[in-house]
N, C-alpha and C positions, 0 to 999 in steps of 0.2 A: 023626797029628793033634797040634797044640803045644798044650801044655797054656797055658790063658790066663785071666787071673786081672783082678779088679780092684783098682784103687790106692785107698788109704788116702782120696784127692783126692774119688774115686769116691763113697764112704760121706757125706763131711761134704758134697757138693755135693747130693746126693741127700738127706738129710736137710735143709740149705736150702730144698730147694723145697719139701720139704712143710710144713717147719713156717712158710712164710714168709704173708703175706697180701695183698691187693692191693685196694684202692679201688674199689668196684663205682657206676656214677654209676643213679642212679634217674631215669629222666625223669618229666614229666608228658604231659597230652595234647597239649600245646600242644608236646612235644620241647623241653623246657627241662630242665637238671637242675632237680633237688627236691631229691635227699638224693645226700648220700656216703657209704656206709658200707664198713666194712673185711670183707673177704671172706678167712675162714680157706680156704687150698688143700685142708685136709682136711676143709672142710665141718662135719658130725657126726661124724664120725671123730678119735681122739685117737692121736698116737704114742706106742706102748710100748717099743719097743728098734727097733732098725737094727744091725744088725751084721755082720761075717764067719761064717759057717755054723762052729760049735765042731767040727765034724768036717774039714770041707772045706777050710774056710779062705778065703783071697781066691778061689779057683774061684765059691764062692756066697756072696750077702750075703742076711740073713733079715730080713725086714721081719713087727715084727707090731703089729696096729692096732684098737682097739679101739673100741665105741661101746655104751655101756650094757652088756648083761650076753652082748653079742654079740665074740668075737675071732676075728680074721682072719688066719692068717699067708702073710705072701708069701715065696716063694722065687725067686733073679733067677740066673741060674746065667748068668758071663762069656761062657763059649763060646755065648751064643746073642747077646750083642752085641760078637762079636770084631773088626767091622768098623769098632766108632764108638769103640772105646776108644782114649783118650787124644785124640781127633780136637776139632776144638771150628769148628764150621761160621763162616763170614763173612757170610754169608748173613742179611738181615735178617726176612726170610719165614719162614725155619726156626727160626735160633737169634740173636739179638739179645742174647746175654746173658754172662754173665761165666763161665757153664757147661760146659761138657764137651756134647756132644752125648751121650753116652749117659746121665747121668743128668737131662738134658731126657727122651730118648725115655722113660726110664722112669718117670718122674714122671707124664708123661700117661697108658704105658701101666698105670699103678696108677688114674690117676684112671678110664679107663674100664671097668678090670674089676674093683674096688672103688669107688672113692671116689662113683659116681656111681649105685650099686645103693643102696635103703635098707639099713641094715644087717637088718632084720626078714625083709627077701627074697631075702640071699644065700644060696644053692644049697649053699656049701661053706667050708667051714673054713680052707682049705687050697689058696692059689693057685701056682699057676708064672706067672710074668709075662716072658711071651714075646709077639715077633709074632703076631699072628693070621696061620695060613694061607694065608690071600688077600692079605696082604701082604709076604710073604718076596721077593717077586722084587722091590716096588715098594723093598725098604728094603738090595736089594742082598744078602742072606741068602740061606744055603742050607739045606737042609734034611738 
């Protein structure tokens, strides 16, 4: 198995996306906007470090994220996205963005197994942020 690590590129583009925000349009009934307001990607959740794993090194990057008196750390370990590293899709469906595809997929896969839990209702301290299961074959992953 090659040992497979991620790039310095990896960390500051994956930090962009979450600390970035985006313009949410508010309609009325009539399907008019009403308001624009700016929408944090971290929601209630605030960034505390992003970094290379002090053991591991680029093999794992440790995400930890905080929201009142609740902290969450994430672990993103390369060899589970060896397939999209360095890759950066053309595709405007998937990735439209100045991004890397793999810290696009991981971006969202934070959002959906953090960022979109209340912080008062997470289960665990302590995430691995991988494919779900059910999606290893759709994402070209093996297991």
């Amino acid at each position: 198995m090659r040992h497979t690590v991620f790039s310095q590129d990896f960390v500051g583009e994956l930090r962009g996306i979450l600390l970035s925000t985006s313009t949410a349009e508010i309609y009325d009934r009539a399907g008019k906007v009403a308001e624009l307001k700016d929408e944090p990607f971290l929601a209630e959740w605030q960034l505390r470090s992003l970094a290379f794993d002090p053991q591991l090194g680029p093999s794992r990057v440790v995400c930890q994220l905080y929201s009142g008196a609740r902290e969450v750390t994430a672990t993103i370990d390369a060899g589970d996205f060896h397939d999209l590293l360095g890759k950066r899709s053309r595709s405007r469906m998937w990735n439209n963005s100045r991004y890397h595809d793999a810290a696009v997929l991981v971006s969202v896969l934070i959002q959906e197994q953090i960022l979109t839990v209340s912080p008062g209702s997470m289960q665990a301290d302590l995430v691995r942020i991988r494919l779900p299961k059910d999606r290893d074959n759709e994402a070209g992953s093996s297991s």
